[in-house]
PDB file of N, CA, C and O in Angstrom:
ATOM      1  N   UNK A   1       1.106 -13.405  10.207  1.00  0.00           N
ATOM      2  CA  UNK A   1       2.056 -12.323  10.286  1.00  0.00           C
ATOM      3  C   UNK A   1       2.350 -12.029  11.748  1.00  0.00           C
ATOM      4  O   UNK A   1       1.471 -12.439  12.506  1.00  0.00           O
ATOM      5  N   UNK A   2       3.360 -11.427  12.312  1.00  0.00           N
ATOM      6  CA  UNK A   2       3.863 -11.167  13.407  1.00  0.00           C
ATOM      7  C   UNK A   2       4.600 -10.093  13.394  1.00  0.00           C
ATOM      8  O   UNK A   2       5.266  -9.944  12.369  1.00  0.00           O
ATOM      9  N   UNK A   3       4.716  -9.138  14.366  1.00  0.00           N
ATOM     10  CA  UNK A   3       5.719  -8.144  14.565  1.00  0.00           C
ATOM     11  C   UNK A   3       6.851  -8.058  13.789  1.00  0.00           C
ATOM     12  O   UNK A   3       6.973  -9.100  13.145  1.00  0.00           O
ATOM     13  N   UNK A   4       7.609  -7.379  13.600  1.00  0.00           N
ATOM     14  CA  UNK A   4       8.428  -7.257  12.738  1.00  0.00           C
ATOM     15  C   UNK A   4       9.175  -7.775  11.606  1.00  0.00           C
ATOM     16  O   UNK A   4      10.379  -7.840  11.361  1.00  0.00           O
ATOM     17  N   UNK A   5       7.779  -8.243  10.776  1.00  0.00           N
ATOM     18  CA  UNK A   5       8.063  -9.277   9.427  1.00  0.00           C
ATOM     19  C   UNK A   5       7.792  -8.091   8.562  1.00  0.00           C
ATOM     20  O   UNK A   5       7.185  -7.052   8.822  1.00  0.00           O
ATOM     21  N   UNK A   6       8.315  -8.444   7.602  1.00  0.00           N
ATOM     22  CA  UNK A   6       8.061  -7.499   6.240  1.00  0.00           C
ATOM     23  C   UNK A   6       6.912  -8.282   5.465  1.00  0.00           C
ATOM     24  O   UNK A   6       6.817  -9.451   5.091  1.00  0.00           O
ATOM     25  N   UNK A   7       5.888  -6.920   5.351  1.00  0.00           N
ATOM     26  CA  UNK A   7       4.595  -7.346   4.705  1.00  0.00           C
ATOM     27  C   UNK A   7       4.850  -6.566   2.873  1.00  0.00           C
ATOM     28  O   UNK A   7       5.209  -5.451   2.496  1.00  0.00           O
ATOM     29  N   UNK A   8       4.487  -7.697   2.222  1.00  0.00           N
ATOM     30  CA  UNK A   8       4.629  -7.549   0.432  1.00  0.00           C
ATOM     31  C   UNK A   8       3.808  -7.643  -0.140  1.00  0.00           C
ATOM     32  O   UNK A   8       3.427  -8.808  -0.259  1.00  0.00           O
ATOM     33  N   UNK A   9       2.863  -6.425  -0.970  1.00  0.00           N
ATOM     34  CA  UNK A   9       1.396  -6.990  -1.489  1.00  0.00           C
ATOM     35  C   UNK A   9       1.777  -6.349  -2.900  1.00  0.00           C
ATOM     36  O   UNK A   9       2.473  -5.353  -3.095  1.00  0.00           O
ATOM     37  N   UNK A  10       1.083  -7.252  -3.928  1.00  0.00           N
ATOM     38  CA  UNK A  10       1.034  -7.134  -5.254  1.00  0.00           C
ATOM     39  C   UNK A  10       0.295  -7.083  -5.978  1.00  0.00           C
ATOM     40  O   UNK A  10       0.082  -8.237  -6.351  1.00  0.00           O
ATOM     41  N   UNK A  11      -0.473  -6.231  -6.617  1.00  0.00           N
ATOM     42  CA  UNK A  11      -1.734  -5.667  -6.775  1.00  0.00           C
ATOM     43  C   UNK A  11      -1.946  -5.751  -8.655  1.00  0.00           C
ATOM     44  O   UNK A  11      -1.246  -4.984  -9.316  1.00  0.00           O
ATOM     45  N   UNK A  12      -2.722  -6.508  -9.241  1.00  0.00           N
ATOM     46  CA  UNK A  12      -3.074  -6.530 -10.524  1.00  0.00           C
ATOM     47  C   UNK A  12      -4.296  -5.536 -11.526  1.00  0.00           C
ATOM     48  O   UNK A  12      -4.553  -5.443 -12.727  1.00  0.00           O
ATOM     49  N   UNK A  13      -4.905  -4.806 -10.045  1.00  0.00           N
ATOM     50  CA  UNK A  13      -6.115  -3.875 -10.379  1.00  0.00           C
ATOM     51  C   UNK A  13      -6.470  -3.178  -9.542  1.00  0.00           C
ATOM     52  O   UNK A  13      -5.696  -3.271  -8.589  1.00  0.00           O
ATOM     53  N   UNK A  14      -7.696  -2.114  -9.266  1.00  0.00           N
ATOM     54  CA  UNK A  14      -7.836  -1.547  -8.150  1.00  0.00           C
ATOM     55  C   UNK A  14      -8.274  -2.434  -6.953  1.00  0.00           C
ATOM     56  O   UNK A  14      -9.337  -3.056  -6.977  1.00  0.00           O
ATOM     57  N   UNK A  15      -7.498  -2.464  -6.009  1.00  0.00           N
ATOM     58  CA  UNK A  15      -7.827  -2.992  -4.714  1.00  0.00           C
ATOM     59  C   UNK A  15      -7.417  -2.239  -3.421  1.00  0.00           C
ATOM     60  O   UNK A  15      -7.019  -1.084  -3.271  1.00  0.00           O
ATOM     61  N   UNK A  16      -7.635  -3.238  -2.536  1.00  0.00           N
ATOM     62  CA  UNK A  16      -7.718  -2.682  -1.217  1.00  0.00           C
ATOM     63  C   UNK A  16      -6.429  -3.682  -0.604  1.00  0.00           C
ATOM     64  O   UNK A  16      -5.930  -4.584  -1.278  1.00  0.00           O
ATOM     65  N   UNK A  17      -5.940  -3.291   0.994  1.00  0.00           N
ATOM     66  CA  UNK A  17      -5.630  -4.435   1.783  1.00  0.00           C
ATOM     67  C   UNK A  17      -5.537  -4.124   3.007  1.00  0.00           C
ATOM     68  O   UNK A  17      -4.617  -3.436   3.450  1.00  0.00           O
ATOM     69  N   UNK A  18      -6.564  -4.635   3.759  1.00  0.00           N
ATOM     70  CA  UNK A  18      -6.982  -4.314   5.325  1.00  0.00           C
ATOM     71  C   UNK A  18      -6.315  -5.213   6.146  1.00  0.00           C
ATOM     72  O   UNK A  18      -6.758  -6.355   6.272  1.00  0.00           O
ATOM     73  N   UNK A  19      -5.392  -4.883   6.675  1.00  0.00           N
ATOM     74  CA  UNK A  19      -4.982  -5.760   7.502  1.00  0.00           C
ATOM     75  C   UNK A  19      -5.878  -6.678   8.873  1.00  0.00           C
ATOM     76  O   UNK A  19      -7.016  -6.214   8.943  1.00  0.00           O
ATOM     77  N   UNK A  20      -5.694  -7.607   9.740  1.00  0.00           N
ATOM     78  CA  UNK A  20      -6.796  -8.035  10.468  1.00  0.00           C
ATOM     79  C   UNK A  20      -6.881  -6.982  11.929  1.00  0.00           C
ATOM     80  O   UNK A  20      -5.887  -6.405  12.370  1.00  0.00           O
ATOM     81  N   UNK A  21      -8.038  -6.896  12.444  1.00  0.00           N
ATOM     82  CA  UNK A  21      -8.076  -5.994  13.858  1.00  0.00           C
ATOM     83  C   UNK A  21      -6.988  -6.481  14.966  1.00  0.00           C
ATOM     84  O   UNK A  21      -6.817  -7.559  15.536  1.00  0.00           O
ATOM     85  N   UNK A  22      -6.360  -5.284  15.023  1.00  0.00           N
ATOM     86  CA  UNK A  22      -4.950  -5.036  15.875  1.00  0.00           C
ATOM     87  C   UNK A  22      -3.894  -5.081  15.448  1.00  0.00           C
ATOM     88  O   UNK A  22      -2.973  -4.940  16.252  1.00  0.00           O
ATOM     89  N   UNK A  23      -3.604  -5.277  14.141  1.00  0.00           N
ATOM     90  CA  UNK A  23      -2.513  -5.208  13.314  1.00  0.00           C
ATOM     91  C   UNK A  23      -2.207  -3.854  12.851  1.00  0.00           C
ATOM     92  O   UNK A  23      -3.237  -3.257  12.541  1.00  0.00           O
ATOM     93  N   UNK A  24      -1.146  -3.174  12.701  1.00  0.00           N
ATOM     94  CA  UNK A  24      -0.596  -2.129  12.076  1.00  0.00           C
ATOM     95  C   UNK A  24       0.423  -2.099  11.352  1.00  0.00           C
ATOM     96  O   UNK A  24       1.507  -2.236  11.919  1.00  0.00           O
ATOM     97  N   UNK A  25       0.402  -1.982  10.434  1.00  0.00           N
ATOM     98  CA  UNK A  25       1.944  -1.990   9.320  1.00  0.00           C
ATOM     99  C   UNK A  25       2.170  -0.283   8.818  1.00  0.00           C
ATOM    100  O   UNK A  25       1.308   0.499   8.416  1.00  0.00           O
ATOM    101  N   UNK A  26       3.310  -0.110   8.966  1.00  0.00           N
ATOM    102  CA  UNK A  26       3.787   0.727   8.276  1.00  0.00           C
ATOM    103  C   UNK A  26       4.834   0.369   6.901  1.00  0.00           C
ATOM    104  O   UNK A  26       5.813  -0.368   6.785  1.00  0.00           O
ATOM    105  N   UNK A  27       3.905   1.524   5.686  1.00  0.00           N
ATOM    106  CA  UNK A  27       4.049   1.314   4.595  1.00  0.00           C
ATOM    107  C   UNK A  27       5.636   1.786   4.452  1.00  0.00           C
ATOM    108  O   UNK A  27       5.886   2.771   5.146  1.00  0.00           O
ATOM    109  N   UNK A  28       6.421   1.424   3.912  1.00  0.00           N
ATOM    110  CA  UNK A  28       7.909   2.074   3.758  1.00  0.00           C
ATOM    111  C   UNK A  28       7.834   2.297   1.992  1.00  0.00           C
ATOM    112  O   UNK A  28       8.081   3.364   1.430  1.00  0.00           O
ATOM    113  N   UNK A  29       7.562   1.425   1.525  1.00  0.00           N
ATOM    114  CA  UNK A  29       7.590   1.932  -0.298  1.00  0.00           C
ATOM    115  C   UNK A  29       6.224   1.712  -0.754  1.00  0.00           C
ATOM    116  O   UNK A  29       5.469   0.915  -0.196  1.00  0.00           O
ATOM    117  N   UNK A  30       5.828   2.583  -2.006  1.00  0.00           N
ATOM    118  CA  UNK A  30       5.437   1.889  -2.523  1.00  0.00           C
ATOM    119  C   UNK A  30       5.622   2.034  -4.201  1.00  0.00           C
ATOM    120  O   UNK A  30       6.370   2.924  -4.605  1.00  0.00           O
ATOM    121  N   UNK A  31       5.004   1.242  -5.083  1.00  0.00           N
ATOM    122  CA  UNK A  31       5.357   1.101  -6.368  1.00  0.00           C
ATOM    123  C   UNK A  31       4.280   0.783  -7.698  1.00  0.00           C
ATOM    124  O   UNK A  31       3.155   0.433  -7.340  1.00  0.00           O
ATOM    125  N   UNK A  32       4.445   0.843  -8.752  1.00  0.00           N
ATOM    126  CA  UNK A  32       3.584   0.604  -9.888  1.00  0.00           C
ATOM    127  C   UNK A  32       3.807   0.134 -10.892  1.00  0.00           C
ATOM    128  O   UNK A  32       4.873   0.595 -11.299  1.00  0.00           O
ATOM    129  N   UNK A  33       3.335  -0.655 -11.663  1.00  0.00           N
ATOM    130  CA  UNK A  33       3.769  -1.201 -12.885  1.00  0.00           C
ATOM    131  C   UNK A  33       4.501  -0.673 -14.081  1.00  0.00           C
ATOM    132  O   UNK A  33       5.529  -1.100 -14.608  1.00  0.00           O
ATOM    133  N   UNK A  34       3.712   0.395 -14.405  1.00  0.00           N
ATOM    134  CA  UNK A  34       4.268   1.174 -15.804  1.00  0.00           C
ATOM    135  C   UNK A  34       3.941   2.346 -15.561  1.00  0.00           C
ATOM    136  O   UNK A  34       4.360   3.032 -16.493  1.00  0.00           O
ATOM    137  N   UNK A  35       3.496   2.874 -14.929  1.00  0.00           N
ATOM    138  CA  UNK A  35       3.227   4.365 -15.233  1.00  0.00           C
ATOM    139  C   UNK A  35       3.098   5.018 -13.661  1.00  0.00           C
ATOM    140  O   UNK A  35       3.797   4.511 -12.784  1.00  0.00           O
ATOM    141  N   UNK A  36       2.294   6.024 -13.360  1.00  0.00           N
ATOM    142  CA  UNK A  36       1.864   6.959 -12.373  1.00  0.00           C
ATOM    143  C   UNK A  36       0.431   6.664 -11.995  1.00  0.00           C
ATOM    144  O   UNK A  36      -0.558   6.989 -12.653  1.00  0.00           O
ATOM    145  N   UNK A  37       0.445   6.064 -10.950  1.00  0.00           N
ATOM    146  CA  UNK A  37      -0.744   6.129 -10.331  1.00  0.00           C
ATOM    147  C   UNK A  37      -1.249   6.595  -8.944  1.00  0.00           C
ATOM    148  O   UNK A  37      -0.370   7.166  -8.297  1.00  0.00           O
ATOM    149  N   UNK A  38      -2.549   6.484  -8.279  1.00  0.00           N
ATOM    150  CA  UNK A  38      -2.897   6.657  -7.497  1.00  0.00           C
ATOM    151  C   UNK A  38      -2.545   5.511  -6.318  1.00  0.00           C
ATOM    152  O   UNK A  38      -2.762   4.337  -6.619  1.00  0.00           O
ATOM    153  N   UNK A  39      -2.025   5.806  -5.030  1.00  0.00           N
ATOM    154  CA  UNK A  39      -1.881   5.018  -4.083  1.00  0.00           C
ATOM    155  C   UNK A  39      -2.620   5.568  -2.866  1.00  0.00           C
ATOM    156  O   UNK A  39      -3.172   6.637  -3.125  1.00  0.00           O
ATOM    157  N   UNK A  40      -2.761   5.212  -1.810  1.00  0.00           N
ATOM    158  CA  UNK A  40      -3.197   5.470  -0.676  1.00  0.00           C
ATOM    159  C   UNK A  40      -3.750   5.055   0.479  1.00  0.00           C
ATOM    160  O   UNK A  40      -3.632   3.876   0.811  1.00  0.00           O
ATOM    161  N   UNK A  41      -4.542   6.105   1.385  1.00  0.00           N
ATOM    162  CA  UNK A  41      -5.095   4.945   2.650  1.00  0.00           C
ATOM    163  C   UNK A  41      -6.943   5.402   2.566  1.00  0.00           C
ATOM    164  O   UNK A  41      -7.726   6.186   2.030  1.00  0.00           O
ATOM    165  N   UNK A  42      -6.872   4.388   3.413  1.00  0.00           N
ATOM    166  CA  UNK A  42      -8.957   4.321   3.093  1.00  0.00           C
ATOM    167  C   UNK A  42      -9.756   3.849   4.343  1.00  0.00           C
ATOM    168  O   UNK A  42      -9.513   2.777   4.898  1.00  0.00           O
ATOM    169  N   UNK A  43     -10.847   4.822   4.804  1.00  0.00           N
ATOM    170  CA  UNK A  43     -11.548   4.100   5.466  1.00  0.00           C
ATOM    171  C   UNK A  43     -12.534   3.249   5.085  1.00  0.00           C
ATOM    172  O   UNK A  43     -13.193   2.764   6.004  1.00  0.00           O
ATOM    173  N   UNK A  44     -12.829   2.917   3.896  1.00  0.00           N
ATOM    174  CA  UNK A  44     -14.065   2.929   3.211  1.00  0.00           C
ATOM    175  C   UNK A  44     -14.877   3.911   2.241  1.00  0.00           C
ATOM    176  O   UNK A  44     -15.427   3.700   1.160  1.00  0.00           O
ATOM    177  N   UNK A  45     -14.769   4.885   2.905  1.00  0.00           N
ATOM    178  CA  UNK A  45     -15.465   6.015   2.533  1.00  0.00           C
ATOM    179  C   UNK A  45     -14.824   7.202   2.177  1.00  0.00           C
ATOM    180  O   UNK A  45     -15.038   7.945   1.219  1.00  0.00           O
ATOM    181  N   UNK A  46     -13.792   7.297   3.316  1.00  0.00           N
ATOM    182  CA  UNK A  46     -12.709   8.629   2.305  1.00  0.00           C
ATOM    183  C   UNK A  46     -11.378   7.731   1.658  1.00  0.00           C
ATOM    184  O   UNK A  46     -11.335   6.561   1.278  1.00  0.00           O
ATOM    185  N   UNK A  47     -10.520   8.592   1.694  1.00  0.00           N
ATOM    186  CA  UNK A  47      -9.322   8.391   0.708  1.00  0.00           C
ATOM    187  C   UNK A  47      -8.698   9.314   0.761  1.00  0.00           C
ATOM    188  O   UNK A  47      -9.292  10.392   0.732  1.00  0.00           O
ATOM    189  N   UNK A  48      -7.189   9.293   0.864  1.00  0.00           N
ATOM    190  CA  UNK A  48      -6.385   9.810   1.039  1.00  0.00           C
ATOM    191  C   UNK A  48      -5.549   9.147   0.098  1.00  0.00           C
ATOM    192  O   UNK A  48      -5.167   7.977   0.113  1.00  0.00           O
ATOM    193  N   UNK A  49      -5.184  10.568  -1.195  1.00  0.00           N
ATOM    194  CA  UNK A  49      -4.325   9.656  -2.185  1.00  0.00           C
ATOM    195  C   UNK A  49      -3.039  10.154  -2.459  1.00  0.00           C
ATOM    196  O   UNK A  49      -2.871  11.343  -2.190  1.00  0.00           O
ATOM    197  N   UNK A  50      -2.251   9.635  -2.850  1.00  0.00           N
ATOM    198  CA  UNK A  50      -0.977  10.160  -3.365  1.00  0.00           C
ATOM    199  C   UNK A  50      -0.447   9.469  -4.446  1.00  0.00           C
ATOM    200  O   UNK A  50      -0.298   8.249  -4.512  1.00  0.00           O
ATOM    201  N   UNK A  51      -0.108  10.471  -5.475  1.00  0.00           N
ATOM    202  CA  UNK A  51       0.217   9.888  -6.646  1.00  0.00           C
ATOM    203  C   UNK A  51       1.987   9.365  -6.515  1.00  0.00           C
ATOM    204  O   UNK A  51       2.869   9.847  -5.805  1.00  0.00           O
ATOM    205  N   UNK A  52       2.058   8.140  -7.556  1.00  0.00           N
ATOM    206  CA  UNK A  52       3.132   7.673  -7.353  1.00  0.00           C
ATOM    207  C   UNK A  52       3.927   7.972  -8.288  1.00  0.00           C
ATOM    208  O   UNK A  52       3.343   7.623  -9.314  1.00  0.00           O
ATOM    209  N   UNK A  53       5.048   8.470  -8.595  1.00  0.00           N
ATOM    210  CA  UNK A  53       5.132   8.493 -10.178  1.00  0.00           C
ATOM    211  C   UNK A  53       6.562   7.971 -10.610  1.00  0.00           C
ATOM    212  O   UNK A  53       7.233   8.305 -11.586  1.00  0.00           O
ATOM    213  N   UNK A  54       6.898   6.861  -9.394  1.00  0.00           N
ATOM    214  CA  UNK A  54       8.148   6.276 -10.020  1.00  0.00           C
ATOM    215  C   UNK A  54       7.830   4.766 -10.618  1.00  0.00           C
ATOM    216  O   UNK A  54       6.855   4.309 -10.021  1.00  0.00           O
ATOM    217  N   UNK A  55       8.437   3.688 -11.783  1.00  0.00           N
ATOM    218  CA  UNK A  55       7.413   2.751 -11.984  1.00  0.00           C
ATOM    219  C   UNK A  55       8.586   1.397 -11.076  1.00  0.00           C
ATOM    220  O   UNK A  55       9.663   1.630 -10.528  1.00  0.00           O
ATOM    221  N   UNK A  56       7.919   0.136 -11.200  1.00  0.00           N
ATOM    222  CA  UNK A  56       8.315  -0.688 -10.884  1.00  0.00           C
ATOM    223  C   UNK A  56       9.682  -1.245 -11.787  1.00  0.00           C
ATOM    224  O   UNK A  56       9.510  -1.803 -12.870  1.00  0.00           O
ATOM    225  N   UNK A  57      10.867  -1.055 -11.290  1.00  0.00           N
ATOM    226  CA  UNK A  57      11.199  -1.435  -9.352  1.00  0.00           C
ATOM    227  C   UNK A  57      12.016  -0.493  -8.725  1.00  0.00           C
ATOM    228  O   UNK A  57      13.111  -0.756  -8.226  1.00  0.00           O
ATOM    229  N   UNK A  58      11.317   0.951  -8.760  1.00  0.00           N
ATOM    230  CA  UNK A  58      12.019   1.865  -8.324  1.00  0.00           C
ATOM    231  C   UNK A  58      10.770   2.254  -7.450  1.00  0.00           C
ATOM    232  O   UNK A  58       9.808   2.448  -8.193  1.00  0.00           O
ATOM    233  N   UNK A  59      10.527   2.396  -6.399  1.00  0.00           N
ATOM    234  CA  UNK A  59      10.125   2.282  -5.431  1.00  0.00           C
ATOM    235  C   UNK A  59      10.135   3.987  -5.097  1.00  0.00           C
ATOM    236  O   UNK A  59      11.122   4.701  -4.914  1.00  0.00           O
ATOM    237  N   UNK A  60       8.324   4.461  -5.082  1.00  0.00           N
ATOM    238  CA  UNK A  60       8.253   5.376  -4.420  1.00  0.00           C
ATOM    239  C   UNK A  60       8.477   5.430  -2.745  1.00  0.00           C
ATOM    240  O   UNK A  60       8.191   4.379  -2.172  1.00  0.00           O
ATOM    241  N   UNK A  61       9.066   6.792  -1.709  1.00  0.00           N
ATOM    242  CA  UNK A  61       9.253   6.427  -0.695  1.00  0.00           C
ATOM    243  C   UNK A  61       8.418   6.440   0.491  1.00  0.00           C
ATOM    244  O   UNK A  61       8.864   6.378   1.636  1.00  0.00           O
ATOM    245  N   UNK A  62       6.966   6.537   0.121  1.00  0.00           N
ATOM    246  CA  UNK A  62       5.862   7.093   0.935  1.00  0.00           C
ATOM    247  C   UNK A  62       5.904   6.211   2.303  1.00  0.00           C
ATOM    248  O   UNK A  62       5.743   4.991   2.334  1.00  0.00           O
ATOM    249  N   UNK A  63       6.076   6.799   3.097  1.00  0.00           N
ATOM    250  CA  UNK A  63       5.858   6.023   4.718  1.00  0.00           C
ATOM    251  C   UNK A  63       4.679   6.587   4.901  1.00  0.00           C
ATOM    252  O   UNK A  63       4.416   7.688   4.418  1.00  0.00           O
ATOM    253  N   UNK A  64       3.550   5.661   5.865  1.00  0.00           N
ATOM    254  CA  UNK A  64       2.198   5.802   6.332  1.00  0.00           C
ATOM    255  C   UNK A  64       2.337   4.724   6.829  1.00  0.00           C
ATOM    256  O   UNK A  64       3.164   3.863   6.527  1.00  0.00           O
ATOM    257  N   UNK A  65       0.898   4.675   8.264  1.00  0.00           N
ATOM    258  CA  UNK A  65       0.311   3.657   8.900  1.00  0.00           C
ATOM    259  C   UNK A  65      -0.931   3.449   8.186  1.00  0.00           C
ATOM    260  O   UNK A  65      -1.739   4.323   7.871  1.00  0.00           O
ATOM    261  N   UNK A  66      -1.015   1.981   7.922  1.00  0.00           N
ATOM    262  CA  UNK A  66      -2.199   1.419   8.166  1.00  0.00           C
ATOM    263  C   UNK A  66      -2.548   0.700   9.019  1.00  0.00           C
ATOM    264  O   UNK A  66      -1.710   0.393   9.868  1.00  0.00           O
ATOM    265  N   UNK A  67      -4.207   0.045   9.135  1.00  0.00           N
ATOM    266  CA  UNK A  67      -4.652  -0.549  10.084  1.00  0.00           C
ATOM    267  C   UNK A  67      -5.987  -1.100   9.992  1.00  0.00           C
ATOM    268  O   UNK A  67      -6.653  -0.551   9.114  1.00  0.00           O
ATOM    269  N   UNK A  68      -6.433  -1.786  10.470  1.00  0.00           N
ATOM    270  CA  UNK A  68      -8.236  -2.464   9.874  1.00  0.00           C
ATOM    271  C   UNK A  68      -9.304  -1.214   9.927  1.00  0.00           C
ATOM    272  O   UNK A  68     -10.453  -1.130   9.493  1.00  0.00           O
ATOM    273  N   UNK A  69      -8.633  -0.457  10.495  1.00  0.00           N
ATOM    274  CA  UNK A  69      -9.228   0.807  10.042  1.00  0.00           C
ATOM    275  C   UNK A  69      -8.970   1.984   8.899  1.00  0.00           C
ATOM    276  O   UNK A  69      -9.820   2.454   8.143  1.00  0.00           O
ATOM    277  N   UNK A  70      -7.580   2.325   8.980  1.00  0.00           N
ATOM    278  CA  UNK A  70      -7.473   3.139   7.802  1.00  0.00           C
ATOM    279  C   UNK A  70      -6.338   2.179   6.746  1.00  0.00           C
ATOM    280  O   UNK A  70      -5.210   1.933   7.175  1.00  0.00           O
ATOM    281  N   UNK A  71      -6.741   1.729   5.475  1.00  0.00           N
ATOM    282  CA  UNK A  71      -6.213   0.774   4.539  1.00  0.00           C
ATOM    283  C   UNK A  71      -5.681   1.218   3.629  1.00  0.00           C
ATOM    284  O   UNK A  71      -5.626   2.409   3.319  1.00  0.00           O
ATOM    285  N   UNK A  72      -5.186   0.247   3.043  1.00  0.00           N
ATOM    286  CA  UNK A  72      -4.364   0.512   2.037  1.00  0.00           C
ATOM    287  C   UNK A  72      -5.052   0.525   0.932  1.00  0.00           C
ATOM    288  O   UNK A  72      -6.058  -0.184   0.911  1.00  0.00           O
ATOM    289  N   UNK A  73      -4.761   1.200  -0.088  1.00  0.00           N
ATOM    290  CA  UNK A  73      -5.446   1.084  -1.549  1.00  0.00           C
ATOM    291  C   UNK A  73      -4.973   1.891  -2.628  1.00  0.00           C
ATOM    292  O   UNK A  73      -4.672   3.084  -2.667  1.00  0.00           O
ATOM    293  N   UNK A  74      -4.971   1.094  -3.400  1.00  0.00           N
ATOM    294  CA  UNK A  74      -4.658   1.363  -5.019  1.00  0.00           C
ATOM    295  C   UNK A  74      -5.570   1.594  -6.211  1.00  0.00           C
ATOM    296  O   UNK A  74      -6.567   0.876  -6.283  1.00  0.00           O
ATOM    297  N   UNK A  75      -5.359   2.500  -7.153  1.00  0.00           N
ATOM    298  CA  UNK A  75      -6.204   2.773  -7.971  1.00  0.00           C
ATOM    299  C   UNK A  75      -5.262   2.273  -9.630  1.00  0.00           C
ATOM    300  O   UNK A  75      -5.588   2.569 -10.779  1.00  0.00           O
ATOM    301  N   UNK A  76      -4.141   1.507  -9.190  1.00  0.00           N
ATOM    302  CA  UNK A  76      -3.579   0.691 -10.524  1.00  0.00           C
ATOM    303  C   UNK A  76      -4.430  -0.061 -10.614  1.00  0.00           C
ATOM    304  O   UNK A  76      -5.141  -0.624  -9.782  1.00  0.00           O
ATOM    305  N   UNK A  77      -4.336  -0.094 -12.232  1.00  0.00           N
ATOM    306  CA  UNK A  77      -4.605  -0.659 -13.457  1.00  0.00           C
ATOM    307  C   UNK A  77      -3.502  -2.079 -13.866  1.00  0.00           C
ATOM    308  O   UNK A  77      -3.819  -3.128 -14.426  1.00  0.00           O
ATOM    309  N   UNK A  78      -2.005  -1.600 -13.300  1.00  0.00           N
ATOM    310  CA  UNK A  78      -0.909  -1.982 -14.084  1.00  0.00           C
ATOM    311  C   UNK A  78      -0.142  -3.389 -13.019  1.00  0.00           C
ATOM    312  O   UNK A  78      -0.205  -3.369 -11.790  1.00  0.00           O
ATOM    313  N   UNK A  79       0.389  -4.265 -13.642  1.00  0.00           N
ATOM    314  CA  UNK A  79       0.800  -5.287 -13.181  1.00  0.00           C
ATOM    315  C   UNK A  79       2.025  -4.826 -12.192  1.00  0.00           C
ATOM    316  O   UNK A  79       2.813  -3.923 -12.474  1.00  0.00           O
ATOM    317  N   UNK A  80       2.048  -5.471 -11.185  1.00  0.00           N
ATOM    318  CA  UNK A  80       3.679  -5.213 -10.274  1.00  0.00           C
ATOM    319  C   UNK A  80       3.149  -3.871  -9.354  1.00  0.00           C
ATOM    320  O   UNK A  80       3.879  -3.514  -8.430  1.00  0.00           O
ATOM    321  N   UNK A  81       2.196  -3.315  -9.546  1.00  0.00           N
ATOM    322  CA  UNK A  81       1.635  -2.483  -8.114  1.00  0.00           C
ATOM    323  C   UNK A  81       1.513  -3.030  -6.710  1.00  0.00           C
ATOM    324  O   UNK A  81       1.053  -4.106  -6.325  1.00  0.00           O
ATOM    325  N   UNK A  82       2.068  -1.964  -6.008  1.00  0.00           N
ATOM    326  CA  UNK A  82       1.737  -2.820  -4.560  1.00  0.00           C
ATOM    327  C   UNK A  82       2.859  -1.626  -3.930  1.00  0.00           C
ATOM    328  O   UNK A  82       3.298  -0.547  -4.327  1.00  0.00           O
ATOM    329  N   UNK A  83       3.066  -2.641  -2.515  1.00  0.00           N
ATOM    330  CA  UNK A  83       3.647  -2.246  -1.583  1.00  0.00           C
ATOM    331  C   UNK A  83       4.221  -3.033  -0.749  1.00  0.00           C
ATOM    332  O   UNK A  83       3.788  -4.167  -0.550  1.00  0.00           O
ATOM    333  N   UNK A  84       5.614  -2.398   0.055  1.00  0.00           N
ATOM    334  CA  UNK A  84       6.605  -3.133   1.379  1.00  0.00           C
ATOM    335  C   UNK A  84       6.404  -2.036   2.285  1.00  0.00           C
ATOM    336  O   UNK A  84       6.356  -0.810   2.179  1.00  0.00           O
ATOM    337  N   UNK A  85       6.242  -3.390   3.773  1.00  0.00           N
ATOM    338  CA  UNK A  85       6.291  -2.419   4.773  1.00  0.00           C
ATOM    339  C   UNK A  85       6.850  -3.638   6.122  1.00  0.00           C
ATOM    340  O   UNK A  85       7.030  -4.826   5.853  1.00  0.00           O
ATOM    341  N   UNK A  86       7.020  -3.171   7.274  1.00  0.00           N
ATOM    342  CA  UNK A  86       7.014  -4.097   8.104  1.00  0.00           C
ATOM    343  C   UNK A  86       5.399  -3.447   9.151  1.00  0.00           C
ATOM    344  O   UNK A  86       4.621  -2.495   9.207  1.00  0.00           O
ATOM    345  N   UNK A  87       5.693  -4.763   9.799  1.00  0.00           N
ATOM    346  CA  UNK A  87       4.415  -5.361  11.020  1.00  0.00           C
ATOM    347  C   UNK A  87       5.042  -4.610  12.007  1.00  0.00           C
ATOM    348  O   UNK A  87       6.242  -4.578  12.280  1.00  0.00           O
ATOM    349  N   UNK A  88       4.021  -3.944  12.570  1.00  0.00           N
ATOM    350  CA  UNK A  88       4.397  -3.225  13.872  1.00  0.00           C
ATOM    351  C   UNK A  88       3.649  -3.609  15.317  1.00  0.00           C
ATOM    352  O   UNK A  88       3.991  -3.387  16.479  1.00  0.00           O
ATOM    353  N   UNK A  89       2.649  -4.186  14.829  1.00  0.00           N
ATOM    354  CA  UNK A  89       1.882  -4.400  16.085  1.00  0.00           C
ATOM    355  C   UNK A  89       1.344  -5.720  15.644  1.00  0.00           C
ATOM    356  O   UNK A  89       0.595  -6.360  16.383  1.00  0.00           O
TER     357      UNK A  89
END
C-alpha cells in the first residue's frame, strides 16, 4: 500500500485490521451485511464503538483514523462487512 490508494477490507466475522507501523488510513465509510452492527477503533484493550445501521451497499459515513496503534474492528457476524478509506501516510 502507498499514500493515497484506497484501502477495502471485507469482513466475514468479528475481526480486526491493523494496519503495518507508520501507516495511517482514514476510514471514509463504513458498512454491513444485513443488519446493524457494531464498528470501530481498538487498541487491544479498549474500544471505541459505533453502531452502524445502514446495510450493505449503502454505506455508513463514519470518518476516523486508524493506525498500528488504534485499529479497526468489527463486531459483524454478517457477510459484506467492512470498510473504504484512503492511505494517508
Amino acid at each position: 500500500m502507498a499514500v493515497g490508494e484506497a484501502v477495502n477490507r471485507y469482513f466475514n466475522t468479528v475481526d480486526t485490521f491493523q494496519p503495518a507501523a507508520g501507516v495511517e488510513i482514514v476510514v471514509m465509510v463504513t458498512f454491513t451485511g444485513s443488519a446493524d452492527d457494531l464498528v470501530g477503533i481498538t487498541n487491544g484493550t479498549s474500544t471505541a464503538n459505533s453502531n452502524v445501521y445502514f446495510t450493505y451497499p449503502n454505506p455508513n459515513s463514519n470518518r476516523f483514523i486508524i493506525t498500528n496503534t488504534d485499529y479497526y474492528k468489527t463486531d459483524s457476524i454478517h457477510t459484506q462487512a467492512g470498510f473504504s478509506g484512503i492511505q494517508t501516510k
